[in-house]
N, C-alpha and C positions, 0 to 999 in steps of 0.2 A: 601184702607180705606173701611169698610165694610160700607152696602146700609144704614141703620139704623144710621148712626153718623150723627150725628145734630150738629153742632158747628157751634158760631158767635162768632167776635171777638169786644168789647167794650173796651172802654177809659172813665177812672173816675178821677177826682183830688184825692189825700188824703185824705181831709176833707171829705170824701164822705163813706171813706172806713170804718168808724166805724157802720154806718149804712146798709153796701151792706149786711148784715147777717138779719137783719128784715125786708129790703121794697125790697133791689133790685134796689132803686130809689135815690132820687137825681140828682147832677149837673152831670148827664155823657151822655153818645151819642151810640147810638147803630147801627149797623155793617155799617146800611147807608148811615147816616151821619156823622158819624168818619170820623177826620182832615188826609188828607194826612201825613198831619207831626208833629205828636203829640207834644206836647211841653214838657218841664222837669216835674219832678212832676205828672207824670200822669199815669195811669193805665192800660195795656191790661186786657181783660179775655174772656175767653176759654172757652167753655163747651160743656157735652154734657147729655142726658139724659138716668138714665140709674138706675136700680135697685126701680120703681115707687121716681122716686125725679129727682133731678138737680144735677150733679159732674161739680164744674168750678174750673180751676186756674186761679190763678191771680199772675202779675208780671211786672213791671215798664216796661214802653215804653221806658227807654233805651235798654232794652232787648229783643227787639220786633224779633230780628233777631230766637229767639227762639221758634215762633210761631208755626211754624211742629214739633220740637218737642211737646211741649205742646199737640197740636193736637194729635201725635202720641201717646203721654201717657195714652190718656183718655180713647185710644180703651181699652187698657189693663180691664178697669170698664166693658165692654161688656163683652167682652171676659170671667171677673168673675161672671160676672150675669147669664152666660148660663150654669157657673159650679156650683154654689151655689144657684139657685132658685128656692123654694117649686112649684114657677106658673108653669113650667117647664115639662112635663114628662118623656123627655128625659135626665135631669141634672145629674150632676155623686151624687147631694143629693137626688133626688126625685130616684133614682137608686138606694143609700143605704137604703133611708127608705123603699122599697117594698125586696129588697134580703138578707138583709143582718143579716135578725132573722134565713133564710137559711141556707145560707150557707157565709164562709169566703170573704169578699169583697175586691180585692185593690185599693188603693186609692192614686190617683195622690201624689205628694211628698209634694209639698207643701199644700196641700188641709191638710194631714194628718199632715203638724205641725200646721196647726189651729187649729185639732179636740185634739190633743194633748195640748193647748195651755190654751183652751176651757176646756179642763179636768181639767188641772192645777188651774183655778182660781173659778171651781167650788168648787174645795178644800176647797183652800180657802179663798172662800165667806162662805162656809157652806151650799153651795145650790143658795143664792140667785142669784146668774149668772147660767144659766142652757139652754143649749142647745136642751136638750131632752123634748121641753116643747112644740111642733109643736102638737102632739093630745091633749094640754090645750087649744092650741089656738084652733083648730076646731070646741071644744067639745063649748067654748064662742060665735063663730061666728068670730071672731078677724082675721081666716084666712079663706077669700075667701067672707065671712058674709053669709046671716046678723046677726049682731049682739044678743047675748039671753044670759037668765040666765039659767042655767046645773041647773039637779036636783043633788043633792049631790051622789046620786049613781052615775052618767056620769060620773062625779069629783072621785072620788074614783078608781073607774074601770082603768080611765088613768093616775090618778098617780104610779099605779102597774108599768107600765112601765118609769117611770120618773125618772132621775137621771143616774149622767154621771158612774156611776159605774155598768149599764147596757152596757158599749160601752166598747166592747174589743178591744182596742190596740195595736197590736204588730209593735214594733218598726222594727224589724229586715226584718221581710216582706212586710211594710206599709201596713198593713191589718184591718180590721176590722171586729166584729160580734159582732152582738145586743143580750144581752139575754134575752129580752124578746119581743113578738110578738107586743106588746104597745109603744116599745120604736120608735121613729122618730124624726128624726134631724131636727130643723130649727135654719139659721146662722142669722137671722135679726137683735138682737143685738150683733151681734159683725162682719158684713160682709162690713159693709159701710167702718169702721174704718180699717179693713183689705185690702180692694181697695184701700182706700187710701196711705196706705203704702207702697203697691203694684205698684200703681204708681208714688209715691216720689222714691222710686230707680229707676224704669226706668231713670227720671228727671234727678236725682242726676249722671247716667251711662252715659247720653247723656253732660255733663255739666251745667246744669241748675244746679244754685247757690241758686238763693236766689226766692222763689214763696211761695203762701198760697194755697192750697187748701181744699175744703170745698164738704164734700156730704150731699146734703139738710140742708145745713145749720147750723145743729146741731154737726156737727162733723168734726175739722179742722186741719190739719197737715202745718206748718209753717218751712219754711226752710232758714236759712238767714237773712233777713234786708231789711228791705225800704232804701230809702238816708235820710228818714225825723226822724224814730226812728232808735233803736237800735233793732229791732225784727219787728213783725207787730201785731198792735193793733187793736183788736176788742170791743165789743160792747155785755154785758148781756142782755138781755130782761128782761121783769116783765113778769113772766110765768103767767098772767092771764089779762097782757095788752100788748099785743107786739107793741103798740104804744112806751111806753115807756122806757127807758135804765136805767140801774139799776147801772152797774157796767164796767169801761173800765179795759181788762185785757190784758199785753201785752207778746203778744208768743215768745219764742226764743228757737228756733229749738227743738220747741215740740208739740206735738199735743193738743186739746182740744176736751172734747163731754160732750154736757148737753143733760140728759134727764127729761123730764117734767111730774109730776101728773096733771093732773085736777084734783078739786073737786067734789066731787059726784051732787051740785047745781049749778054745771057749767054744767055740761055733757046732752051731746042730746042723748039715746037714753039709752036704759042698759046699756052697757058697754063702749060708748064711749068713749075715750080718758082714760080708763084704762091698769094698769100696772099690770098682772098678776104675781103674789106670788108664783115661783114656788115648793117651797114647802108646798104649803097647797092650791094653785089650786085656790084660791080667789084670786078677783083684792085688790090692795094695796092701804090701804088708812091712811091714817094721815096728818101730818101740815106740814111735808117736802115735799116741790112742787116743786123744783127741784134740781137737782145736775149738775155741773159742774167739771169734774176730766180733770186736765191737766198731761200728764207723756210724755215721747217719744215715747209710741206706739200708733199710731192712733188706733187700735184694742183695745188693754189694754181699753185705754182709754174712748171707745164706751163701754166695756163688763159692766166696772167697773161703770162707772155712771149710769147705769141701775142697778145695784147690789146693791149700797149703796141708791139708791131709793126705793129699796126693801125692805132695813136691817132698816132704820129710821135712826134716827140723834143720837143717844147716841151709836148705833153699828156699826155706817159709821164713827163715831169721831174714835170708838177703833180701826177701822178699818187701818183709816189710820196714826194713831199713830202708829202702829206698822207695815205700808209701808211708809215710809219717801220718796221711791221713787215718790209718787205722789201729787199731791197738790186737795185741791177742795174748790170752792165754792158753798156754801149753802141757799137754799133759804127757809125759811120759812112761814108758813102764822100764823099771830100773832095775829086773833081772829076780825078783819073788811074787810069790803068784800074787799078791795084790797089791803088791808095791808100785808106789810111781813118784814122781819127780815131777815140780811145779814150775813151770818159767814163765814170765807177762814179758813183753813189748811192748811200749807204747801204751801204757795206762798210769795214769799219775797215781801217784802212790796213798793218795788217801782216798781212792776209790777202787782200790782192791784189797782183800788180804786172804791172806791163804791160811788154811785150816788146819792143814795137814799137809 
């Protein structure tokens, strides 16, 4: 187990676990004082830290006996943070953004059906999922900070290089080349979701049946069943009170990812807690303040709720009227300061309900 794994193991009842996604808190007990002999009904969780957040699984104390697994899966999250992160400058990405407007790159196998993957759904989104948007975020502050507004020249200059039709692909030699000197990769929306998945097959290879796991919270892959439901149930936020719960939605053996706007009179600083536009280089703003897409790929699922927070609410509906494979919940804000408005998509109706 590498020096850097950080993992403790806790015990929650159920009634706990609709909340473990906004506080972390309630009736459970931490590695300390945890029961020698947990009782029915109750919780292990796992974790460790890794891509700036928190990766935990979670999985019924009758299954405790799976705890090295578990443990063993989460290294796999390290192990992709050293391949996929801009902080990095030895990573095989911060490798392709410096070589690869050069000369031809290759690239790990499965690295390149993310970036393949990544292509595919910038298709089509039409842009708003976009991978090649690492010189938007610098040119804002957004990566590394602090924080600023770009003169629109800045803006201008690196969107020259933006866009996945800049990233040569060849399947036959898992290769790559950038064409243009502007173009650089960053996986932050779509990397958590891709760990994750990463590590549900391990899971699923070792025999683990039935667990949740969650990276930073926003992003969760569900395999199986509790004894209490028929999947495992979590817990929406009110993207502008994370006090409170909005909506219970229940997973069955699929993943979920919300991504959140702030308001521009919410936000500390220029651009805090904005979502840049990458096709026009501006942060995104309107009354849809978050999205929640549930599908079976934990990736999918991270790329696309950032995407359809991009597109707004009448091009997120088209959107996914015409993908039946996914579901989402919508959150709106309906003109008072913490007022909002609920819509789903493509979620059967006895696995959602809304709270408020």
């Amino acid at each position: 187990m590498s020096a850097d794994f950080h993992s403790r193991r806790d015990f929650l009842r159920p009634d706990t676990i609709g909340k473990l996604f906004s506080t972390v808190s309630g009736r459970e007990w931490g590695a300390h004082s945890a029961p020698t002999e947990p009782s029915a009904g109750m919780l292990c969780r796992t974790g460790v830290d890794s891509m700036a957040t928190r990766f935990e699984i979670l999985f019924e104390a009758i299954d405790l006996e799976h705890t090295p697994t578990a443990e063993k899966g989460l290294e796999r999250v390290l192990d992709l943070e050293k391949q996929m992160t801009v902080y990095r400058d030895d990573s095989e990405i911060s490798i392709l953004n410096r070589e690869a407007f050069h000369r031809e790159m290759k690239v790990e196998k499965r690295l390149f059906g993310l970036l393949e993957l990544s292509n595919d759904l910038w298709r089509e989104t039409d842009g708003a999922f976009d991978i090649t948007i690492h010189e938007l975020l610098k040119v804002w502050g957004v990566y590394k900070g602090p924080t600023r507004i770009p003169s629109n020249e800045e803006i201008l200059e690196v969107l020259e290089g933006r866009g996945c039709d800049k990233v040569s692909l060849d399947r036959n030699t898992k290769s790559t080349h950038f064409k243009h000197p502007k173009t650089a990769l960053n996986l932050a929306a779509i990397g958590k979701g891709y760990a994750l998945d990463r590590v549900s097959e391990e899971l699923l290879g070792n025999g683990m049946e039935h667990f949740l796991l969650h990276g930073g919270q926003s992003s969760l892959y569900a395999k199986g069943s509790t004894t209490w439901e028929e999947g495992w149930l979590v817990h929406l936020l009110h993207p502008l009170d994370y006090k409170t719960e909005i909506a219970k939605v229940l997973l069955q053996n699929q993943s979920m990812s919300t991504s959140v706007l702030i308001p521009e009179r919410f936000r500390e600083g220029p651009v805090s807690g904005h979502i840049i536009d990458p096709r026009t280089g501006h942060p995104v703003d309107g009354k849809l303040l978050s999205v929640s897409v549930l599908m079976r790929s934990a990736a999918e699922a991270e790329a696309l709720s950032t995407a359809l927070l991009v597109m707004g609410l009448d091009k997120a509906l088209e959107y996914c009227e015409k993908h039946p494979r996914l579901g989402a919940v919508f959150t709106l804000e309906n003109g008072t300061d913490c007022g909002i408005e609920i819509r789903t998509i493509g979620i059967a109706e006895d696995c959602v309900e809304v709270l408020s």
